[in-house]
NUZADREN-807329 format. One line per field, with one value per residue: residue in one letter; x, y, z of N, C-alpha, C in turn. Coordinates in steps of 0.02 Angstrom, whole numbers, plus 50000, padded with zeros to 5 digits. Atoms other than C-alpha are relative to their C-alpha. Example, Ala and Ser with C-alpha at 12.3 -4.5 7.8 and 13.67 -1.06 7.14 Angstrom:
2
r (a|s);
n_X (50045|49958);
n_Y (49941|49941);
n_Z (50000|49997);
ca_X (50615|50684);
ca_Y (49775|49947);
ca_Z (50390|50357);
c_X (50045|49961);
c_Y (50060|50055);
c_Z (50000|50037);
//
This chain:
329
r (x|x|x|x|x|x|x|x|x|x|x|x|x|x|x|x|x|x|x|x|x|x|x|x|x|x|x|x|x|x|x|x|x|x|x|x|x|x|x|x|x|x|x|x|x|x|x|x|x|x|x|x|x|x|x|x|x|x|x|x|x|x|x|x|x|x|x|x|x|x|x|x|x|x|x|x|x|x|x|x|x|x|x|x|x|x|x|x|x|x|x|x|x|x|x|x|x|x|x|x|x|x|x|x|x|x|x|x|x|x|x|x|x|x|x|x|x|x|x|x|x|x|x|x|x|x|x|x|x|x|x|x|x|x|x|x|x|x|x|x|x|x|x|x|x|x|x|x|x|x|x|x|x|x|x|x|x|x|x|x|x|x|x|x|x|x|x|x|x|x|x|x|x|x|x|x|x|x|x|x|x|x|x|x|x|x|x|x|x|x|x|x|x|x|x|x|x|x|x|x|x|x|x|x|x|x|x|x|x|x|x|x|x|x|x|x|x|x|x|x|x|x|x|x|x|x|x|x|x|x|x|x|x|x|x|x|x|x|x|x|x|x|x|x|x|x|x|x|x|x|x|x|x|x|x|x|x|x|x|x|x|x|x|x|x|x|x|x|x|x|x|x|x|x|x|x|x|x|x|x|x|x|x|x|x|x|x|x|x|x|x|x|x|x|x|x|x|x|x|x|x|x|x|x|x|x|x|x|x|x|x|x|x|x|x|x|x|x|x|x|x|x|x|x|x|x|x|x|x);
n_X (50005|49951|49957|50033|50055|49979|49963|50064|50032|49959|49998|50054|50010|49974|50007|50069|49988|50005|50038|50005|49970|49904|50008|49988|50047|49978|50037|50047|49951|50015|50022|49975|50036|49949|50044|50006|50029|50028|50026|50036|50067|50016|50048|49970|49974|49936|50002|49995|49957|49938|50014|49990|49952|49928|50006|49968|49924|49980|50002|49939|49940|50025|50040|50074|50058|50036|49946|49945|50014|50056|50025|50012|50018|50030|50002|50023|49988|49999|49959|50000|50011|49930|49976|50052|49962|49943|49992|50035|49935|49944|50022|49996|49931|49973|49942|49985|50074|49986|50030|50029|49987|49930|50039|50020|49970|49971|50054|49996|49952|50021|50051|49968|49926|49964|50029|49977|50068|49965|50048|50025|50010|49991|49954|49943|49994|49976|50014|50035|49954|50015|49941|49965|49981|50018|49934|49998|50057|49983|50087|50036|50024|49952|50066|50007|50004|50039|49959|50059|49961|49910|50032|50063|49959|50015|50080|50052|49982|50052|50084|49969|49982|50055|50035|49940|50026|50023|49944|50003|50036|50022|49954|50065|49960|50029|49974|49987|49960|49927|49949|50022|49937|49949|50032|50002|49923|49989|50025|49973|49932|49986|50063|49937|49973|50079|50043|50070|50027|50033|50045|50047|50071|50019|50071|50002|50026|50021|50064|49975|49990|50047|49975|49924|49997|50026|49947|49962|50031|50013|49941|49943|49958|50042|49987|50011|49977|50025|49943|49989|50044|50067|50053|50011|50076|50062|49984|50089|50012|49950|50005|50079|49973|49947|50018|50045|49993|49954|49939|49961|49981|49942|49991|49971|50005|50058|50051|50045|50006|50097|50063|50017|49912|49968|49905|49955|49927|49981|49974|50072|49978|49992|49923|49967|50023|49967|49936|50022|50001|49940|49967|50041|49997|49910|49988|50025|49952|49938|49959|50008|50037|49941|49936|50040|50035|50089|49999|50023|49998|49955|50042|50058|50031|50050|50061|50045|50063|50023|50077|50009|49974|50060|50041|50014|49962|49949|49972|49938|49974|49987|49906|50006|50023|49972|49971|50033|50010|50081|50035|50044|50045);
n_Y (50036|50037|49962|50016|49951|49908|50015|50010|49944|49984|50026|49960|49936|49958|50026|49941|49928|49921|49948|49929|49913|49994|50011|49946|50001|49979|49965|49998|49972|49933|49980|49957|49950|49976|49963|49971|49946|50023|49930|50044|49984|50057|50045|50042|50054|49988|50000|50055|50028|49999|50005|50074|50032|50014|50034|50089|50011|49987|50048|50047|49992|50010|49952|50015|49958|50017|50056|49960|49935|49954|49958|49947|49975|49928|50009|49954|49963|49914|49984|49965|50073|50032|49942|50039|50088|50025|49995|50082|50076|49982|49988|50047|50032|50047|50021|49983|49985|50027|49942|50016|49975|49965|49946|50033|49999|49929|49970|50044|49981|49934|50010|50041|49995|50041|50078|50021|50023|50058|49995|50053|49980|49902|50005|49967|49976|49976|49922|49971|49978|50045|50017|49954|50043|50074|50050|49979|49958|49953|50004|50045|50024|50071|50040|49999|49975|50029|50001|49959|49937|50030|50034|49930|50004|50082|49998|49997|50053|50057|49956|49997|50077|50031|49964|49982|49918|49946|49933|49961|50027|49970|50008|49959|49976|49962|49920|49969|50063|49971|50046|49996|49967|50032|50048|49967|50003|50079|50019|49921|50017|50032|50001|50000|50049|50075|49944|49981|49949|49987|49920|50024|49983|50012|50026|49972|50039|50061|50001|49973|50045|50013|49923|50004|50082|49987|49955|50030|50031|49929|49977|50041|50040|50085|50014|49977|50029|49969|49995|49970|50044|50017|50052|50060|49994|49994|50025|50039|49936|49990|50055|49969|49945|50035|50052|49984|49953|50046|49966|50060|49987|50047|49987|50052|50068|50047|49997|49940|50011|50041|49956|49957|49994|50050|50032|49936|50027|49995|50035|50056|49965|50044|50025|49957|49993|50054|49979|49976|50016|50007|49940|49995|50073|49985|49946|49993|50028|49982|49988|49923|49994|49972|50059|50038|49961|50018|50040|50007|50058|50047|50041|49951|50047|49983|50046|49999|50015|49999|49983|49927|49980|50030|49942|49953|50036|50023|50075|49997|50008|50052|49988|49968|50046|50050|49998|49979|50051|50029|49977|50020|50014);
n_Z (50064|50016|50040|50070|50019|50029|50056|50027|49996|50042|50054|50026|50022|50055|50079|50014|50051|49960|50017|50058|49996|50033|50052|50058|50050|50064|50014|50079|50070|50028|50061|50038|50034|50063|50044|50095|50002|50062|50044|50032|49989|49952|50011|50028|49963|49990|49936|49966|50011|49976|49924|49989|49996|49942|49919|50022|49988|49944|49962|50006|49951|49922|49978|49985|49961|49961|49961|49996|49997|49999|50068|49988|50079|50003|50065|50057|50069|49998|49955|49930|49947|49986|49958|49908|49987|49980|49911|49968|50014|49959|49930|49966|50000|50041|49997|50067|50044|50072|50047|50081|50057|49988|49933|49955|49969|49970|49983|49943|49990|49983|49963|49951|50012|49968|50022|50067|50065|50052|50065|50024|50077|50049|50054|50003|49910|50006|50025|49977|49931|49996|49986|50032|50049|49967|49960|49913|50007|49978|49964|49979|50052|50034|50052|50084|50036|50033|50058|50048|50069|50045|50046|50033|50084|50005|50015|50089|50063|49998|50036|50073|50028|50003|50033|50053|50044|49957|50024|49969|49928|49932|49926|49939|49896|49954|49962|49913|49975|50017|50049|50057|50051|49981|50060|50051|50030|50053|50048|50071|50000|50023|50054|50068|50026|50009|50019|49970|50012|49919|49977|49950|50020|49958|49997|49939|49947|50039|50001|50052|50034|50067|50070|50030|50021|50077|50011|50048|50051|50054|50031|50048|49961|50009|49934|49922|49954|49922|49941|49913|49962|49999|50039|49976|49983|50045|50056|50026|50029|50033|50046|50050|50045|50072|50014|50031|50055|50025|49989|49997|49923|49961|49918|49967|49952|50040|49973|50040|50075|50013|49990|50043|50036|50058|50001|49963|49996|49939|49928|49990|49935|49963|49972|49954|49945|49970|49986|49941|49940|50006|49957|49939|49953|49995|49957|49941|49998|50010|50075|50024|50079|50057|50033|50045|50038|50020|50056|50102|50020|50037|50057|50042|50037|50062|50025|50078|49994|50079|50028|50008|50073|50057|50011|50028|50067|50014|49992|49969|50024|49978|49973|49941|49967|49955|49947|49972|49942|49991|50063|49966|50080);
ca_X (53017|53115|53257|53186|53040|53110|53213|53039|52962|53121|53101|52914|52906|53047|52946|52789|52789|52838|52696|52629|52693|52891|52842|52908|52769|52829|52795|52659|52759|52743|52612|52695|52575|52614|52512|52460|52408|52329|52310|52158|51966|51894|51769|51895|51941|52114|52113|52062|52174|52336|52276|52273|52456|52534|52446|52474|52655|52674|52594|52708|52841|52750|52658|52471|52344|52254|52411|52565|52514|52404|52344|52315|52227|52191|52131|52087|52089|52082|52245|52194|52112|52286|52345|52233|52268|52436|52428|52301|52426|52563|52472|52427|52614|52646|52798|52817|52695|52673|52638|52543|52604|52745|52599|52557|52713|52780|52618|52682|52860|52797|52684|52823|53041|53056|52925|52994|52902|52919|52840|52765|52759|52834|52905|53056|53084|53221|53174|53024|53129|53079|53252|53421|53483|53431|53601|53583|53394|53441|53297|53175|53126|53155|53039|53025|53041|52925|53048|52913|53014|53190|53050|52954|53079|53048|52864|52831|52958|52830|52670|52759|52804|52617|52556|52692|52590|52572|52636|52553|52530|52462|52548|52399|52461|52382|52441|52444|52546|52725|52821|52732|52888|53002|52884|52861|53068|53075|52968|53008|53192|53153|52992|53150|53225|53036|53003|52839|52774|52710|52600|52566|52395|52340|52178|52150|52016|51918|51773|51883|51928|51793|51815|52005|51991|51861|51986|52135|52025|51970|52142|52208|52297|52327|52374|52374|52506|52450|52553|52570|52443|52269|52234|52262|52126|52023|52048|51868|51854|52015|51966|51781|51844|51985|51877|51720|51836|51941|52101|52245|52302|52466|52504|52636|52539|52453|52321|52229|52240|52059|51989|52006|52199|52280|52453|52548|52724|52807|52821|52678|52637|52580|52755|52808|52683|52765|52919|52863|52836|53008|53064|52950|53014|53220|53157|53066|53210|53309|53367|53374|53261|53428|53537|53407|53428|53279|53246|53191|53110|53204|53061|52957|52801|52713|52539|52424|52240|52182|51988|52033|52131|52004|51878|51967|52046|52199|52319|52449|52598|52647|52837|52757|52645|52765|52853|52707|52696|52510|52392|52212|52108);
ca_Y (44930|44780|44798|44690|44810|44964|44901|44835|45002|45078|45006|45033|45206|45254|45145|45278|45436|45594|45709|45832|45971|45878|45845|45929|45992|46001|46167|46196|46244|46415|46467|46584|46735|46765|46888|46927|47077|47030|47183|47087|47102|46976|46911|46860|46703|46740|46761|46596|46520|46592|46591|46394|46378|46469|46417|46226|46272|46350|46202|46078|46170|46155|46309|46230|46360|46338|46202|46288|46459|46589|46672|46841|46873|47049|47097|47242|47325|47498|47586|47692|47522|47440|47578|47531|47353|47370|47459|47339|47178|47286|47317|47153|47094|46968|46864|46911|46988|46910|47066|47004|47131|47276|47407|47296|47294|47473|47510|47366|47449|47623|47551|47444|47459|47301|47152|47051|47074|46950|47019|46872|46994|47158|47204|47311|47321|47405|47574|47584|47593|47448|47377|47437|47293|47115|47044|47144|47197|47290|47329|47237|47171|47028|46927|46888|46968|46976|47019|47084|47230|47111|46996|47153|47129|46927|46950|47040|46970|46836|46944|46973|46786|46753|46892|46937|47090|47167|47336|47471|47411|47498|47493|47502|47555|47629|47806|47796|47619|47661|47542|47616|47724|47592|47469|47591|47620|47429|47402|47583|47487|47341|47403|47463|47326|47207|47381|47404|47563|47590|47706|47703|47717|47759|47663|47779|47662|47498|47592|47662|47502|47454|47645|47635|47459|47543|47714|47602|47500|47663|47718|47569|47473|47281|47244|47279|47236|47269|47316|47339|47250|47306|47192|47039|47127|47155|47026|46966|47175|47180|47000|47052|47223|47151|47015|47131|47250|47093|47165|47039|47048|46988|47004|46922|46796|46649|46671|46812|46714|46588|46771|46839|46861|46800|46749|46790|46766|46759|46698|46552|46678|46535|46472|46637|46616|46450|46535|46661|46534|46473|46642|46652|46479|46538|46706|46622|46511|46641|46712|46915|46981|47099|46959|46856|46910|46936|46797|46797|46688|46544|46464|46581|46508|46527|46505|46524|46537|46473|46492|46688|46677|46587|46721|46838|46741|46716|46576|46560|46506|46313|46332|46436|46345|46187|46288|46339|46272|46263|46293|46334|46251);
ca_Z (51930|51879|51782|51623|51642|51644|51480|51415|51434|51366|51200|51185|51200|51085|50953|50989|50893|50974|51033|50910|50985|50947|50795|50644|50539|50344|50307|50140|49964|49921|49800|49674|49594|49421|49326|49141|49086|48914|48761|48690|48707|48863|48752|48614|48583|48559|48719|48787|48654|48700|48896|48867|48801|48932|49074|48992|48969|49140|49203|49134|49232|49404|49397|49432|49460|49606|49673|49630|49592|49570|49407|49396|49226|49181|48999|48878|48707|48761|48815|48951|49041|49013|49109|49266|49246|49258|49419|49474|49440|49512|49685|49706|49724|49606|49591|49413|49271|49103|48959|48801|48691|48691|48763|48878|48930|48940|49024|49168|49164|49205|49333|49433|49424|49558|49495|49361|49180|49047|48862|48781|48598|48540|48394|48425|48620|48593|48497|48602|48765|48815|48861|48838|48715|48664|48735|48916|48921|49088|49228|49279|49110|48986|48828|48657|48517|48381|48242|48131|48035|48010|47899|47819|47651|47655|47673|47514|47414|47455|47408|47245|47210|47239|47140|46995|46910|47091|47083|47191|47369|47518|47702|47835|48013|48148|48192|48385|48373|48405|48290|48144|48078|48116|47994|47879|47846|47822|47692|47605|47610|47523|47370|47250|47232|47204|47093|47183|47209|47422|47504|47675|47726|47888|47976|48136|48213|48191|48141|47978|47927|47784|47706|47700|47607|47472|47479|47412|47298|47210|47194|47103|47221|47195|47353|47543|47677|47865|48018|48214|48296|48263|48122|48238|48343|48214|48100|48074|48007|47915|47811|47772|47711|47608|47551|47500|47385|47332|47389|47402|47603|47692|47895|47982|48104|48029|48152|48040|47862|47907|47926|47735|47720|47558|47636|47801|47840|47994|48187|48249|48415|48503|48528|48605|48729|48786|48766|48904|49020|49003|49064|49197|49283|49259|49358|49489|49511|49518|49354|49339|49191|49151|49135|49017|48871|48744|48614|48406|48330|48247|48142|48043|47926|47789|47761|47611|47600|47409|47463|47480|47312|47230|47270|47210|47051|47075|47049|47170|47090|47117|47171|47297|47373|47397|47508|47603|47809|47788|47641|47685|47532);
c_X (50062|50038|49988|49942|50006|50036|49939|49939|50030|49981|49932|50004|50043|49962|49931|50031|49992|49926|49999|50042|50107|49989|50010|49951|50026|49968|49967|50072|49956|49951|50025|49929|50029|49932|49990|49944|50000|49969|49960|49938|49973|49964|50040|50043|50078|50050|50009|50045|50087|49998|50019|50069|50013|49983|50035|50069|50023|49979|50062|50067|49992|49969|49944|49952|49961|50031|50061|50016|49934|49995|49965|49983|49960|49996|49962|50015|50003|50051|50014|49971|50062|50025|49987|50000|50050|50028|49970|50048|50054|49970|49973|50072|50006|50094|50029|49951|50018|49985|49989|50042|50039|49957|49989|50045|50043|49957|50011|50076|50002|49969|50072|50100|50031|49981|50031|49945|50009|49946|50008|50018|50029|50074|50074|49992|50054|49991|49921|50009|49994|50074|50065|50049|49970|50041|49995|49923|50017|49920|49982|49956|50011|49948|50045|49985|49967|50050|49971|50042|50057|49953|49948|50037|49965|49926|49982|50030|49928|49953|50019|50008|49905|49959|50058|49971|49978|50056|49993|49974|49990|50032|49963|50036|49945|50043|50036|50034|50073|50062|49986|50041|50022|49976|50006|50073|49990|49971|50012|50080|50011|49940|50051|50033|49934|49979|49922|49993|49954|49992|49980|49935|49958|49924|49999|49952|49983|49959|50023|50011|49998|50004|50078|50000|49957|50029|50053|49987|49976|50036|50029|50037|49983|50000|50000|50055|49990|50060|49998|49957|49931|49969|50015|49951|49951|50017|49952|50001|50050|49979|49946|50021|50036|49957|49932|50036|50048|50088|50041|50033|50034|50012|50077|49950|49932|49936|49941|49979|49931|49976|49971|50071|50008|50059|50024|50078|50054|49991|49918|49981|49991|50046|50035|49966|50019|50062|49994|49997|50071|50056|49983|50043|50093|49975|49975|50030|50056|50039|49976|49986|50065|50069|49976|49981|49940|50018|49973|49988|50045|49975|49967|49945|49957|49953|49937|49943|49972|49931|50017|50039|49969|49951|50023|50049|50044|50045|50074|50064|50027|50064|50000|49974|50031|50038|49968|50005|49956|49954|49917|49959|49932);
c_Y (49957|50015|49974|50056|50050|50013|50004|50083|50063|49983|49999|50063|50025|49977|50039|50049|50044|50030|50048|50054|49989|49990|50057|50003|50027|50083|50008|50039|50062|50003|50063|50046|50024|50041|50021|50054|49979|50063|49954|49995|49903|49949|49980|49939|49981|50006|49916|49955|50009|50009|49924|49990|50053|49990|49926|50023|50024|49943|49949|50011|49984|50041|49984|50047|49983|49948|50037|50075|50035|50033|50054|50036|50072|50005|50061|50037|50056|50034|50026|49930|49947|50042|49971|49942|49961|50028|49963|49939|50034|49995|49941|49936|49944|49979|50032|50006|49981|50076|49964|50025|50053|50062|49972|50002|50063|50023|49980|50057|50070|49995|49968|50007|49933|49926|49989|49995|49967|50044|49947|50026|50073|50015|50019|50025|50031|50080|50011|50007|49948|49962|50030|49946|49935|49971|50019|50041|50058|50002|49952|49964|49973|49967|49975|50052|49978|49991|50013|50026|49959|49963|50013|49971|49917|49994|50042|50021|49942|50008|49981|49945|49968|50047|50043|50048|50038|50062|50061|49940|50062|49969|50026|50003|50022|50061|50003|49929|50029|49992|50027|50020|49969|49958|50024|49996|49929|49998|50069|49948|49942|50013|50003|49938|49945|50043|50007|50069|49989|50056|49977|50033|50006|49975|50030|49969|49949|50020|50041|49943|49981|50060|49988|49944|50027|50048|49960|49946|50033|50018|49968|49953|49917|49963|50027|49967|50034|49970|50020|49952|49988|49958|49921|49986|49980|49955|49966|50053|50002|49936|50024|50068|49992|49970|50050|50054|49958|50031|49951|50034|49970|50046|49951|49964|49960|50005|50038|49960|49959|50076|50045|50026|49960|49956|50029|49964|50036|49933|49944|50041|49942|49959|50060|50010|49952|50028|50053|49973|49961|50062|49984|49942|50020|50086|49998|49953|50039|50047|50096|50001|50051|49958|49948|50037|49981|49965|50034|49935|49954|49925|50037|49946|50028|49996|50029|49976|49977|49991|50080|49994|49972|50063|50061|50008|50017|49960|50003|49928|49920|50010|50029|49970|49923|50025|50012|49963|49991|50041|50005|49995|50004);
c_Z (49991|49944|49914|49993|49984|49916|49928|49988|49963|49928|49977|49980|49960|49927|50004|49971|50062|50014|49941|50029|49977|49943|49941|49950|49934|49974|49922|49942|49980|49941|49959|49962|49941|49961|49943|49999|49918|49940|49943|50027|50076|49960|49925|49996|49974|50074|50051|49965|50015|50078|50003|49985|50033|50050|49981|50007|50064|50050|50005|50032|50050|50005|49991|50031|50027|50061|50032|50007|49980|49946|50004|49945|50001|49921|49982|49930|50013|50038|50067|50072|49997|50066|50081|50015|50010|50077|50024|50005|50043|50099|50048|50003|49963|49990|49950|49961|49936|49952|49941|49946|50028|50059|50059|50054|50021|50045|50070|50009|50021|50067|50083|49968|50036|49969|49926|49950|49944|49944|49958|49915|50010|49920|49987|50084|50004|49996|50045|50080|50053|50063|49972|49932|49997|50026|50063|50000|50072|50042|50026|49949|49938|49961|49971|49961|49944|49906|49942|49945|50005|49942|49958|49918|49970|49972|49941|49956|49985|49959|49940|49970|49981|49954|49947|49970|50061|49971|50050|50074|50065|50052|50042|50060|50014|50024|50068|50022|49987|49964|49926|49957|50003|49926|49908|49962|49983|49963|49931|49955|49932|49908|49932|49966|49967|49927|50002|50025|50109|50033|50048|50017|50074|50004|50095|50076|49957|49948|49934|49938|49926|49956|49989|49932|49926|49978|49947|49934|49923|49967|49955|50027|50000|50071|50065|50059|50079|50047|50054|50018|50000|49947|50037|50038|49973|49930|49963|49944|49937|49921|49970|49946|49946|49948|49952|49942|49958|50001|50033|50097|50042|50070|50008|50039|49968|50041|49952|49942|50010|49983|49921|49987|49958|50053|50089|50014|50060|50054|49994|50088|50052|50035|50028|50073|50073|50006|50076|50066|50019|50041|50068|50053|50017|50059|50054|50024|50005|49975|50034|49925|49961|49987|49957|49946|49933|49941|49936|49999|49941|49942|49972|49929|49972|49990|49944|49995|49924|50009|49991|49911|49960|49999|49977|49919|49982|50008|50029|49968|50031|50057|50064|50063|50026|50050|50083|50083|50000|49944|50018|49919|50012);
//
C-alpha cells in the first residue's frame, strides 16, 4: 500500500465507530422501590386522594412510577391486616417505606430495624415509642408530626368562641387507639380555664357510633369534640350521627367538616403527605432517618361549615368567621 493510502485509510477508520463489543454501553438508572403502607379502607376515597399528592409530589422530585420507581401500595383499616402488610412491604425489599399513620408505622418498625420509614401522620411519635426525640428521632425512622394534642386547648377555645353558652362537652376516643390518654390530659388541661365541664366518652367501634351520639344527646351535652383517628375513617358515620341528634362537632382535619362537622381546627394533612415525600428524596440521596429530624406543622386552619350550623340553628359569631381559612356555606 502506498503511503497516501495507508494515511487515507488511516483517517477513515478512526472516523468509524468502534465495534459494539468496544463500545461503552450507558448503563440504565436505577429504579428505586418505595413503599406505602396506607391505615385506610382500599375502597375509600381518601385513599386515592392522598395517593395522588404524594405520588404527584414524589414525582416532581424524579420519582416516576413505572420510569423512576416503583410503587408499592399496600392498604387497610383493620390492625391485624396492617400487621401482614407490613411484613409483606418489608420482604419485598424496598428502598424506603412510606407509613400513613402512627400504627401504620409502628407496625413497619416492628416488622423491619434496617429499611428506612418515613410517617406521613402521627400524633405524638414520641410517647408512643415511635422515636427517641423530635430533634434526634434515632433508628431507622423519621416523619411528621401531627401535633394534634399541642392544638387540643386552641381548638376549643374555638368551639367556645363559636358556641358561647356551650358548657358540657363530650371527648369521643377510641379505646384501643394509643394516643387516647395523652388527648384526653390535653383537653382536661385546658376546660377550667373556658369553664366547660368534659367527659370523655368512649366509641369502641364504628358500629357504636350512632348510639354513643343519642347516649350524649340524652345526657345533655351541647357539644362533641372527636379524637385519634377513627372519625377521619368514619367520617361519613360520625357527621350523620352528629347531624341526626343535632350535636355541635369539632375534629382537627378539615377533611371531615363537608361530612356533618360544625368546625375543625388544625393541620391541612394533605401537605404532610408532600412533606413525606420530601423526606423520602433526602434518604434516598442519602440522608439517615436518625439524623432527620421530625417536623410540625407550621400553618394550622380553620374551617367552618354554616350549612351544619344552620341545621342545627346556630349563628356562628361574625369575628369568627373572618378569621376562618375556609367557610363551607
Amino acid at each position: 500500500m502506498r503511503r497516501r493510502e495507508f494515511i487515507q485509510a488511516g483517517v477513515l477508520s478512526s472516523a468509524l465507530p468502534p465495534p459494539a463489543s468496544a463500545q461503552q454501553i450507558a448503563p440504565s438508572p436505577r429504579i428505586v422501590k418505595i413503599g406505602v403502607l396506607w391505615q385506610v379502607n382500599s375502597a375509600d376515597d381518601l385513599l386515592k386522594i392522598y395517593s395522588d399528592v404524594l405520588t404527584g409530589a414524589l414525582s416532581s422530585l424524579g420519582y416516576v412510577d413505572g420510569k423512576t420507581a416503583q410503587f408499592l401500595h399496600r392498604s387497610s383499616n383493620e390492625p391485624l391486616r396492617l400487621r401482614e402488610l407490613a411484613k409483606e412491604l418489608v420482604d419485598q425489599a424496598p428502598d424506603v417505606i412510606i407509613a400513613s399513620s402512627q400504627l401504620a408505622a409502628v407496625e413497619l418498625k416492628q416488622a423491619t430495624t434496617t429499611i428506612p420509614i418515613v410517617f406521613a401522620t402521627a400524633p405524638n411519635p414520641v410517647d408512643s415509642g415511635l422515636i427517641e426525640s423530635l430533634a434526634r428521632p434515632g433508628g431507622n425512622i423519621t416523619g411528621l408530626s401531627l401535633m394534634t394534642v399541642d392544638t387540643s386547648g386552641k381548638r376549643l377555645g374555638l368551639f367556645k368562641e363559636a358556641i358561647p353558652s356551650l358548657h358540657r362537652v363530650a371527648l369521643l376516643f377510641d379505646p384501643k387507639e394509643p394516643p387516647y390518654l395523652t388527648n384526653i390530659s390535653s383537653y382536661s388541661d385546658t376546660v377550667k380555664a373556658l369553664g366547660l365541664e368534659l367527659r370523655p366518652v368512649e366509641i369502641p367501634s364504628p358500629d357504636a357510633i350512632a348510639q354513643t351520639f343519642s347516649v350524649i344527646a340524652r345526657e345533655g351535652f351541647d357539644g362533641a369534640v372527636a379524637v385519634g383517628l377513627a372519625p377521619i375513617l368514619e367520617r361519613a358515620r360520625f357527621g350523620a350521627a352528629a347531624l341526626a341528634e343535632k350535636m355541635p362537632l369539632v375534629y382537627f382535619a378539615a377533611e371531615c367538616v363537608p361530612y356533618g362537622f360544625l368546625m375543625s381546627y388544625g393541620l391541612d394533612i394533605s401537605e404532610y403527605f408532600s412533606g413525606a415525600a420530601i423526606y423520602v428524596d433526602k434518604i434516598l440521596k442519602g440522608a439517615k432517618p436518625a439524623d432527620l429530624p421530625v417536623e410540625q406543622p407550621s400553618r394550622l386552619k380553620l374551617v367552618i361549615n354554616l350549612k351544619v350550623a344552620k341545621a342545627l340553628g346556630l349563628s356562628i359569631p361574625r369575628s369568627l368567621l373572618a378569621t376562618a381559612d375556609e367557610v363551607i356555606e
